[in-house]
Legacy VTK file of the C-alpha trace (Angstrom):
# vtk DataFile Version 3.0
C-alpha trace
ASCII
DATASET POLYDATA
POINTS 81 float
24.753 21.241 -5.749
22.549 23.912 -6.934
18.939 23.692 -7.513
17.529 24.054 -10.922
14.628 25.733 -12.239
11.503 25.020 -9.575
13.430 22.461 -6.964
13.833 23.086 -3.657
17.102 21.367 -2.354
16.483 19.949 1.181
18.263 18.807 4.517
17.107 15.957 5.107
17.829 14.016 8.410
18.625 10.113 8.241
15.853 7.639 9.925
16.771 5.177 12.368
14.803 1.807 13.547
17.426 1.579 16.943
20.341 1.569 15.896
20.026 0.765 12.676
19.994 3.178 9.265
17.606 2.956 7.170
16.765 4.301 3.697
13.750 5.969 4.960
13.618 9.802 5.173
11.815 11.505 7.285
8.735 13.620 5.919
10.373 17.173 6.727
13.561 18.673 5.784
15.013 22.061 6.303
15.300 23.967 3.108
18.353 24.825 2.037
18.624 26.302 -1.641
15.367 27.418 -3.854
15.687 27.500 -7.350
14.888 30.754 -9.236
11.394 29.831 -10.510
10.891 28.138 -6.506
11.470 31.405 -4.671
7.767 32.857 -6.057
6.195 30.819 -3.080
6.869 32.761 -0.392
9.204 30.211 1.103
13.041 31.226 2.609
16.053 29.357 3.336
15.873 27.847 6.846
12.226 27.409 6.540
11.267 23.727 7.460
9.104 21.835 5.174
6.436 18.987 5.519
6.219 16.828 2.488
5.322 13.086 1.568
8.523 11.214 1.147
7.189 9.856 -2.226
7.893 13.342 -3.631
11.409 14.079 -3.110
14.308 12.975 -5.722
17.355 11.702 -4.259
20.616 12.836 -6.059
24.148 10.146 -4.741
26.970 12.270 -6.042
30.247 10.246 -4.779
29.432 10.026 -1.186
26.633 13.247 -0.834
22.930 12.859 -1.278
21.107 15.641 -2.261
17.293 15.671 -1.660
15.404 17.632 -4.164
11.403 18.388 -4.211
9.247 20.624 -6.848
8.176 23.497 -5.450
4.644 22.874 -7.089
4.526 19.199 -5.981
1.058 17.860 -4.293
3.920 16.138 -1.662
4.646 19.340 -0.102
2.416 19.825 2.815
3.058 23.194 4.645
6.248 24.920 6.196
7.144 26.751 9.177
9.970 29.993 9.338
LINES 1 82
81 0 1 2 3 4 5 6 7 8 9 10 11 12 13 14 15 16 17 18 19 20 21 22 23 24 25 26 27 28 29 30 31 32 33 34 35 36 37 38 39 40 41 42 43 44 45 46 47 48 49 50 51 52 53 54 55 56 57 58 59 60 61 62 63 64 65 66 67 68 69 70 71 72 73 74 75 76 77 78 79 80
């Protein structure tokens, strides 16, 4: 899946409490896709990302989620290359 417009699709790796899942996500996620109008912020594939959870949009499609954030969001809190 694509991202449109400004959103920034993410990798996002699965929390777990033991050995349990849970529907947590962990605040940083290695980018994966930029949309057209993302790519202005100086930000590359690969780069990892530090964001507040509350800011990324969670896309189930059958089996997949996709984890999407605004590249202008106030959740996004600095990357590394």
């Amino acid at each position: 899946m694509k991202p449109f417009g400004n959103k920034i699709r993410l990798d996002i790796p699965s929390v777990s409490v033991g050995a349990v899942k849970t529907d947590s996500i962990a605040e940083r996620g290695v980018i994966v896709d930029i949309g057209v109008a993302g790519e202005r912020h100086g930000i590359k594939v690969g780069n990892v990302l530090y964001f507040k959870a509350w800011g990324v949009d969670i896309i189930t499609h059958g089996a997949e989620k996709y984890y999407f954030i605004d590249a202008d969001s106030s959740a996004i809190c600095g990357y590394e290359e």
